[in-house]
C-alpha positions as CSV (number, residue, x, y, z in Angstrom):
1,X,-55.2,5.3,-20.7
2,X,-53.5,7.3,-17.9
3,X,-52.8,4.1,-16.1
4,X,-51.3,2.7,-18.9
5,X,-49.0,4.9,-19.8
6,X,-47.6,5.2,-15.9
7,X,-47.3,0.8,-16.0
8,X,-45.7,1.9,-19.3
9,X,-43.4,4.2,-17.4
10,X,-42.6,2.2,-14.2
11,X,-41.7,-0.5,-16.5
12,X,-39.0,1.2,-18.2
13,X,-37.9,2.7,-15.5
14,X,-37.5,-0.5,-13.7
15,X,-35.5,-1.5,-16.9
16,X,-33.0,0.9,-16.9
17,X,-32.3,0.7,-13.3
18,X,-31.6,-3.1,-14.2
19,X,-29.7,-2.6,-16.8
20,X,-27.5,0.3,-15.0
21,X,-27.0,-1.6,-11.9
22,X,-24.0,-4.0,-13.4
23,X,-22.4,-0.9,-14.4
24,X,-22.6,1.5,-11.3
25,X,-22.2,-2.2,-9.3
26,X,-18.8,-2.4,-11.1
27,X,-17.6,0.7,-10.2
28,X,-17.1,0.5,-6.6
29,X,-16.1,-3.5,-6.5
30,X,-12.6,-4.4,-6.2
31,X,-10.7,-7.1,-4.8
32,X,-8.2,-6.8,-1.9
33,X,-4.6,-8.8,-2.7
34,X,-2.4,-9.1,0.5
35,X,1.3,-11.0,0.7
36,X,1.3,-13.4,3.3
37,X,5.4,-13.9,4.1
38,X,5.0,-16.5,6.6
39,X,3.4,-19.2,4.6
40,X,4.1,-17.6,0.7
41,X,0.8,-16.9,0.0
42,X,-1.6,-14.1,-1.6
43,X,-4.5,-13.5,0.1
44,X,-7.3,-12.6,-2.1
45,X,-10.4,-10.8,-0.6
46,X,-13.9,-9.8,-2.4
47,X,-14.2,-6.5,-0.1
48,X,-18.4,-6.6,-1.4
49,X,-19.0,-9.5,1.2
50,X,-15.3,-8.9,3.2
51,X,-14.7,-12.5,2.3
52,X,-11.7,-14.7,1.4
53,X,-12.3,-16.2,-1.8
54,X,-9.0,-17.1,-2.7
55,X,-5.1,-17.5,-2.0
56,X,-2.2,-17.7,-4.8
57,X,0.8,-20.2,-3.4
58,X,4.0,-18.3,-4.4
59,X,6.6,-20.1,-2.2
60,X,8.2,-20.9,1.3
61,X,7.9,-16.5,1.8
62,X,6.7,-13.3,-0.1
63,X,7.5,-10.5,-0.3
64,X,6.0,-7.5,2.3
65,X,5.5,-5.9,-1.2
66,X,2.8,-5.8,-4.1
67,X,1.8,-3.7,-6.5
68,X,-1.0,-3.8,-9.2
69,X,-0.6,-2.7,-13.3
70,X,-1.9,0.5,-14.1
71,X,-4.5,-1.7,-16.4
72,X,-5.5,-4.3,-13.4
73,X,-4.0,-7.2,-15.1
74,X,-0.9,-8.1,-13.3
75,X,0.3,-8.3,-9.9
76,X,3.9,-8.1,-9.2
77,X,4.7,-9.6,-6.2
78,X,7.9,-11.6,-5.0
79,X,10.1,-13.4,-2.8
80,X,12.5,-11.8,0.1
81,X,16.0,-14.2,0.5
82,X,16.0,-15.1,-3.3
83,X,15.2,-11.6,-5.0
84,X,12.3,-12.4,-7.4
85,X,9.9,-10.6,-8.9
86,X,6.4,-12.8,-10.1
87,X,4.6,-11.4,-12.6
88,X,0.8,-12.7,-11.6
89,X,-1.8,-12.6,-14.6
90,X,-4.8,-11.3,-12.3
91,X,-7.6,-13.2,-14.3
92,X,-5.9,-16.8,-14.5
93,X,-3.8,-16.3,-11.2
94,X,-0.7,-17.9,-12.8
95,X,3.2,-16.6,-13.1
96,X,2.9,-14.9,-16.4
97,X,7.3,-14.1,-15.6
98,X,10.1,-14.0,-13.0
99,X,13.0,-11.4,-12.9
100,X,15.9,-12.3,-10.7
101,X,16.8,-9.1,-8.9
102,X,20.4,-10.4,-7.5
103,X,19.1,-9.0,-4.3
104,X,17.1,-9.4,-0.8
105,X,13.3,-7.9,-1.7
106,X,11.4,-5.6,1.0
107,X,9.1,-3.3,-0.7
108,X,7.6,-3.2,-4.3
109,X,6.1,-0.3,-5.9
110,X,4.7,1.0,-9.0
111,X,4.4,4.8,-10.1
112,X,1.4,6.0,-10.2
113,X,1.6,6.4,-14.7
114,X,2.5,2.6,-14.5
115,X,5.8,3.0,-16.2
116,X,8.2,1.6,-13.2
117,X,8.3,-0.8,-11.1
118,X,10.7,-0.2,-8.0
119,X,11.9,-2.8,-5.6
120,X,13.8,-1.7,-2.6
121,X,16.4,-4.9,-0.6
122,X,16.2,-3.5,2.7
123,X,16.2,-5.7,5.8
124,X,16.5,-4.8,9.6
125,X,20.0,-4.9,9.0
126,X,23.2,-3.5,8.0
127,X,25.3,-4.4,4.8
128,X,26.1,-3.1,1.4
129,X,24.0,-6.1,-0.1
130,X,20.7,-4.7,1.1
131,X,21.3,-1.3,0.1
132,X,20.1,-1.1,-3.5
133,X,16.9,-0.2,-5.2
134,X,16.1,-1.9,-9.0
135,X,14.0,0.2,-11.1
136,X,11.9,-2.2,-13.9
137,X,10.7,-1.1,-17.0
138,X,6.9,-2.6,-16.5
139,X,6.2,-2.8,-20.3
140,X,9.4,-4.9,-21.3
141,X,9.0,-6.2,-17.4
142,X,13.0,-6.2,-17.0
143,X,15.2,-4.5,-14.8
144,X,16.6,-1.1,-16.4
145,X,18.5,0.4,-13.3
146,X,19.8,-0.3,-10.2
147,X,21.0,2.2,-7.9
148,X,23.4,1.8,-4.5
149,X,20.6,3.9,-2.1
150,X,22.6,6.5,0.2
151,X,21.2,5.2,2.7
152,X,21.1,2.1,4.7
153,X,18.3,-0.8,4.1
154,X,15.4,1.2,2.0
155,X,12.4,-0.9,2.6
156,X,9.0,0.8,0.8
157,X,8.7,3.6,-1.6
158,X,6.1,6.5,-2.5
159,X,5.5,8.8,-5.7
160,X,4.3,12.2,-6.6
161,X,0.9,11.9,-8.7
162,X,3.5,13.1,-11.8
163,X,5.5,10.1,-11.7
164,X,8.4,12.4,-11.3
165,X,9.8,11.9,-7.8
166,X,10.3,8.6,-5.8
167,X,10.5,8.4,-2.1
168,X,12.2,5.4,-0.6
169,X,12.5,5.2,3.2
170,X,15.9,3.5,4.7
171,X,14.7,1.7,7.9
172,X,18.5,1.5,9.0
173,X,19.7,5.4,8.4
174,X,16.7,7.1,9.5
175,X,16.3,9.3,6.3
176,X,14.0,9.0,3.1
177,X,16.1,9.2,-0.4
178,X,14.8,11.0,-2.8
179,X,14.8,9.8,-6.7
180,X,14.4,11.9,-9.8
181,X,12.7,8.9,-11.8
182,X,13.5,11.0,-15.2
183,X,17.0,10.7,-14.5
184,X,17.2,7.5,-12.1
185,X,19.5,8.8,-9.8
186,X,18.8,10.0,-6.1
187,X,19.0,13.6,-5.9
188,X,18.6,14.3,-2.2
189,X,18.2,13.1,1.9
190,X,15.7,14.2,4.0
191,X,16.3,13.3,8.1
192,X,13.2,11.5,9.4
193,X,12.5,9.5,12.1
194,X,13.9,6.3,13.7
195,X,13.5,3.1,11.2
196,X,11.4,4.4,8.9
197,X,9.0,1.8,7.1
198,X,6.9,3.7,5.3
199,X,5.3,6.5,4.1
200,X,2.6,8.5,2.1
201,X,2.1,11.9,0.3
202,X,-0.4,14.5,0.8
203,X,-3.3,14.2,-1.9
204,X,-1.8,17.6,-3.0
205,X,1.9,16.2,-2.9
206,X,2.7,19.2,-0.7
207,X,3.2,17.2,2.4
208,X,5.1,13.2,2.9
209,X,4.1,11.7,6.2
210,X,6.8,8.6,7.4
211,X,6.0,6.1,9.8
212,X,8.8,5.7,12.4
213,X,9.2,2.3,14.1
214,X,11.3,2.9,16.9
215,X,9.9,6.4,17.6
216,X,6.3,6.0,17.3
217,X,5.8,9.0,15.4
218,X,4.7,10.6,12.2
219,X,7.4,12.6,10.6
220,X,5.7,15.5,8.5
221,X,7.7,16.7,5.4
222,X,8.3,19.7,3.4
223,X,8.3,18.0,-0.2
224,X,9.2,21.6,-1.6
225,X,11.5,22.1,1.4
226,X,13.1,18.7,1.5
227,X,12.7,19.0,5.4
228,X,10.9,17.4,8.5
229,X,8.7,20.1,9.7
230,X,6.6,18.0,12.0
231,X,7.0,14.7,14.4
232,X,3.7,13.8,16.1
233,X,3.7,10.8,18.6
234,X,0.9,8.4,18.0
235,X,1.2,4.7,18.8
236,X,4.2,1.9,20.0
237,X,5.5,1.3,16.4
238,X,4.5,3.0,13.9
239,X,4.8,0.8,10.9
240,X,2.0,1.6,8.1
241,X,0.4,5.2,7.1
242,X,-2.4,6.2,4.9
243,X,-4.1,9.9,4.1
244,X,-8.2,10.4,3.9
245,X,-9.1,11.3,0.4
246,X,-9.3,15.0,1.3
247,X,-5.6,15.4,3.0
248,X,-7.3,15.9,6.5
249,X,-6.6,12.9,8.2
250,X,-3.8,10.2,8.5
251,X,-4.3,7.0,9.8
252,X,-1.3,4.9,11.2
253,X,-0.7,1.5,12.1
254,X,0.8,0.8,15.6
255,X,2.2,-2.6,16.0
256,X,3.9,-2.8,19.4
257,X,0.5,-0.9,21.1
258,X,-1.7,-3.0,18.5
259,X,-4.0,-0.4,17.2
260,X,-4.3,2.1,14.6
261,X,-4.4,6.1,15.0
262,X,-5.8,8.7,13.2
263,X,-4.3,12.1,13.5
264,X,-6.1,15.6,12.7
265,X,-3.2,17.0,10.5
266,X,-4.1,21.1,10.8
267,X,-3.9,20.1,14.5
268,X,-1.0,17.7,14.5
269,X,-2.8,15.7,17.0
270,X,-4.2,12.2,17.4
271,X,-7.9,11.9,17.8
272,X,-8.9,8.3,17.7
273,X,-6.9,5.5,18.7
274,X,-9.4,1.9,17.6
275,X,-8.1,-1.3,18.9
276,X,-7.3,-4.2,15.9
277,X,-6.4,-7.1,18.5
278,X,-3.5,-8.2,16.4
279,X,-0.1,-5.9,15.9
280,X,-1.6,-3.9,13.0
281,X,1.0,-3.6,10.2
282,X,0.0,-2.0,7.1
283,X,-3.1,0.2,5.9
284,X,-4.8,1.0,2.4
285,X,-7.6,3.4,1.5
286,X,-10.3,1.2,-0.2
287,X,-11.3,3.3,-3.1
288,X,-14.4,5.5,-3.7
289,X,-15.6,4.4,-0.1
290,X,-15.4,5.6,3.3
291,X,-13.2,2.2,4.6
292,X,-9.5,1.7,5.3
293,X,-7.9,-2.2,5.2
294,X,-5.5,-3.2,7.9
295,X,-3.2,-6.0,7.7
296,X,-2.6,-7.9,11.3
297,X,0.6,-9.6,12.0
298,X,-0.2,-11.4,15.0
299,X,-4.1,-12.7,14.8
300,X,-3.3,-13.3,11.2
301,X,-6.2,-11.3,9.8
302,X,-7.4,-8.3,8.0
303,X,-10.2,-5.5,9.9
304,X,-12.0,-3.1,8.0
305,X,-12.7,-0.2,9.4
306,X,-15.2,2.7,9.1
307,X,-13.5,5.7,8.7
308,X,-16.2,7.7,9.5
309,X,-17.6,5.9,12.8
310,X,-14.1,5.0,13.6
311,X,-14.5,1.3,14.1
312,X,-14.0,-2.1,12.9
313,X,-16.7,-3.5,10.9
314,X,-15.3,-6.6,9.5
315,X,-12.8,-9.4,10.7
316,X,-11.2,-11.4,7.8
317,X,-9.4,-14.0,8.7
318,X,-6.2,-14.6,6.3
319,X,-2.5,-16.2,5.7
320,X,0.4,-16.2,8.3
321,X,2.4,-12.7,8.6
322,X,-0.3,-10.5,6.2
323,X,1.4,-7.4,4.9
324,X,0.6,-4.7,2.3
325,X,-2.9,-4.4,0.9
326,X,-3.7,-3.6,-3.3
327,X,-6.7,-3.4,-4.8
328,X,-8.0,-4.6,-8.1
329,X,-10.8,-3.2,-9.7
330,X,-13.0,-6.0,-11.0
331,X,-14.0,-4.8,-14.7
């Protein structure tokens, strides 16, 4: 009788480990989507196996931009000389929409509540044509506002967690602008670095670190303040930036020295430099894991690296030019 009833046990047991496994499967799968400008592609990466299993022809070119629905279904995406926005439906992969900007197209970003979408026309170059940022409504998916940036060429934006604040780097005028998104206007400067690209808040929005191009460096700033504080040399072209989960650490990508660098923050200094082999370009945290995604210009590929170990695990080989990383969360 005793042995029955523990095969009686082991047996449900085993049955509600199968039927919980799709469920706590799903919650850590997603898949990586990465704009490929050199051939107008979207690379589309199952990070479970670190595989390619698909691509999404957009065009000649893409954007460097992309950004993902607060729900997972779409994908906004677009082309850089013609100004589009594509509205990708995630599940069938097709163009659900198009908005003509009027304008050049460098970053695209979506606040973190999913309301607004925000497209930035900067280039690597001067002109009153690339100096504008378009603010979509993402549930009528059409442009509401467009605002002439103070400064020159904005290129990719960040948020607060609040959806209150938008922070849009101008590679050409080295200073971030600062937009109230209630209000849609810009509402202050702050001095950074030279040819700022991008750039990422604290997980406590205390702190916005900017990669600098031409300098190298990290610029650390005040939010609260509205003020560089910090500038901490890491690699030759600093391009991309990410922040660790728990604020600790930020990890750059270097493109000129071709590797990536992660700097102790309390200690403003670099303590890891890992080799990609292919002028690493942009970097994304891979949710509810211990992994960053880095997009290599040259070699044409994607590493993942272990951000604990503090190496490359996996090699994914991908479309010509590979720029931002988003992930989808399968469901």
């Amino acid at each position: 009788m005793k042995n029955r009833l523990k095969i009686i046990t082991i047996l449900l047991v085993a049955i509600a480990i199968l039927y919980a496994y799709p469920q706590m499967k799903n919650e850590n799968e997603y898949l990586a989507y990465i704009p490929n400008a050199g051939d107008g592609t979207i690379s589309i990466i199952d990070v479970s196996i670190n595989k390619l299993i698909d691509e999404i022809k957009i065009g000649n070119s893409v954007s460097h931009g992309i950004a993902v629905s607060s729900d997972g279904s779409k994908i906004y995406t677009g082309n850089i000389e013609d100004g589009k926005v594509f509205i990708i439906d995630v599940n069938s992969k097709e163009i659900l929409k198009t908005i003509d900007t009027g304008r050049n197209l460098h970053g695209i970003d979506i606040t973190p509540d999913g309301k607004y979408l925000f497209t930035a026309s900067g280039d690597l170059q001067e002109g009153e044509e690339f100096d504008y940022i378009n603010i979509i409504d993402t549930k009528e998916d059409k442009i509401i506002k467009s605002i002439r940036s103070n400064g020159k060429s904005p290129s990719h934006i960040d948020f607060t967690k609040d959806s209150k604040l938008a922070f849009v780097n101008n590679v050409m005028s080295g200073n971030v602008s600062v937009v109230d998104i209630e209000k849609f206007e810009i509402i202050s400067t702050i001095d950074v670095g030279l040819i700022p690209n991008e750039s990422e808040l604290s997980p406590d929005d205390k702190y916005l670190y900017v990669a600098n191009v031409q300098d190298g460096t990290i610029s650390v700033v005040d939010v609260k303040e509205g003020k560089e504080i910090d500038k901490i040399k890491v690699g030759e072209g600093t391009h991309g930036v990410a922040v660790s989960n728990d604020g600790k650490y930020v990890w750059t990508t270097n493109m000129y020295s071709k590797d990536v660098s992660v700097i102790d923050i309390e200690n403003s200094k670099v303590i890891k430099t890992i080799e990609t082999g292919g002028q690493a370009n942009h970097i994304s945290v891979l949710p509810n894991s211990d992994l960053v995604y880095v997009s290599n210009l040259e070699s044409e590929d994607i590493s993942a690296i272990d951000m604990k170990k503090y190496e490359v695990i996996n090699t994914i080989k991908i479309g010509k030019k590979p720029h931002e990383i988003e992930f989808v969360r399968l469901k």
